[in-house]
N, C-alpha and C positions, 0 to 999 in steps of 0.2 A: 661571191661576197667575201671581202677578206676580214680577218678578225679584229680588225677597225671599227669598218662598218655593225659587226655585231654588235661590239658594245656601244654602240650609241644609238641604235635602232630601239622603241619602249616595244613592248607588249608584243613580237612576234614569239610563235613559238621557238625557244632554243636558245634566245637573244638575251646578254643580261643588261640590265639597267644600270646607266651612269651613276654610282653615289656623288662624283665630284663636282657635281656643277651648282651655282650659286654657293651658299655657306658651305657645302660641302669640300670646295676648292680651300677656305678658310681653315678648316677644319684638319684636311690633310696636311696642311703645311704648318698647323701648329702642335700635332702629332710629332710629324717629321721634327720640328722643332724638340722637343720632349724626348725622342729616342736618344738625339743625338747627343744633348743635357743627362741624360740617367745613364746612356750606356760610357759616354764619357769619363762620367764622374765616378762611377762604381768600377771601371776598368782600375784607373787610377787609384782609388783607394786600395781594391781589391790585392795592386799589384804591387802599394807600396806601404799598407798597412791594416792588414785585415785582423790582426791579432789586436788591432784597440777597440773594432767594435765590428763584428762578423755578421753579426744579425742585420744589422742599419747597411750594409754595404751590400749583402745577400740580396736585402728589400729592394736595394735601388735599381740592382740589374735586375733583377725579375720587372719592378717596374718597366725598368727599359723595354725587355724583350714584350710586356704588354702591348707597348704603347706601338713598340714597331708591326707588330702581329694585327692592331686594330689600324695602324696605316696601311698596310699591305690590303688588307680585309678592304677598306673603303678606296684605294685606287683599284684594286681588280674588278668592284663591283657586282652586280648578280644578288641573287635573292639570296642565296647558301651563304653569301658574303656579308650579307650584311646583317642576315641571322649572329654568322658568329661573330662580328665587330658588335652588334647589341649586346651577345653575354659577355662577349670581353670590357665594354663598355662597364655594363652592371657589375662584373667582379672588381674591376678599376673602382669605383666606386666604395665599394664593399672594401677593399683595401685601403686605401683612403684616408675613409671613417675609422677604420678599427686603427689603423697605425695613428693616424690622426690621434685620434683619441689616445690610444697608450700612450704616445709620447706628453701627453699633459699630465696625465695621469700618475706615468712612473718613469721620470723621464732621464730614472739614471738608469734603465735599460737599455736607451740608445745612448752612449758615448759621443756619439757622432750624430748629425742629422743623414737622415734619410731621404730621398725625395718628397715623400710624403708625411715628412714629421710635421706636424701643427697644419695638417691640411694645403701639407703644400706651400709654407708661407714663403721660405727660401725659394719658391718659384711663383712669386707673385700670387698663389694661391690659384692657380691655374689647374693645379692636377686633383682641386674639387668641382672646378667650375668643369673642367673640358669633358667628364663623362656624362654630366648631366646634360651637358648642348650637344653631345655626339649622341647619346640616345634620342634625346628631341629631333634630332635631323635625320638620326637611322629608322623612326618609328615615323615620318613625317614622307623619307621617300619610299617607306612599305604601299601607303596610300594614294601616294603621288604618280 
């Protein structure tokens, strides 16, 4: 059996379960999409102006490195995988909302937008919508 066949094989012992098939294929590549947007963006500022606003550019690579951490999690697949793409999901979230929020709140703290400033609005508002459909699909192929 070669480690192909594993992962696509469900329910034998030792074997992990595909995350990426059906929404999950969608999912991955709107991840992918979002690494490459956060880790882009925050290189960039980071390299060419972090003295205007170091917290907002901090947020975006961590962002980044979330988003690439919960795409990795869902192509490798497996139960242990998709455990930790759920909490990375739910911290994604939890980030989100709190940054989300502060930036309405007190929004000469960030100088600069963040990925996640106003919920993501500078990314179509995608990086509140995509933890909440990435848990719904990660808690959906728990049972599947």
């Amino acid at each position: 059996m070669t480690a192909t066949d594993r992962t696509t094989e469900e329910g034998a012992p030792g074997t992990r379960r595909k995350l990426i098939t059906g929404p999950g294929i969608l999912l991955v590549w709107l991840y992918g999409v979002m690494v490459v947007g956060a880790v882009s963006r925050s290189v960039f500022q980071i390299a060419t102006d972090f003295d205007r606003a170091p917290l907002a550019y901090a947020l975006s690579a961590l962002a980044g490195v979330v988003y690439g951490f919960i795409t990795y999690s869902l192509v490798r697949g497996g139960d242990r995988a998709r455990r930790a793409a759920l909490v990375c999901c739910a911290a994604e979230l939890v980030g989100v909302l709190t940054v989300g929020t502060w930036t309405l709140i007190e929004p000469s703290a960030f100088p600069d937008a963040t990925v996640w400033s106003d919920y993501g609005r500078g990314y179509l508002f995608i990086p509140v919508l995509l933890p909440v459909t990435g848990m719904l699909w990660l808690r959906r192929a728990r049972t599947a």
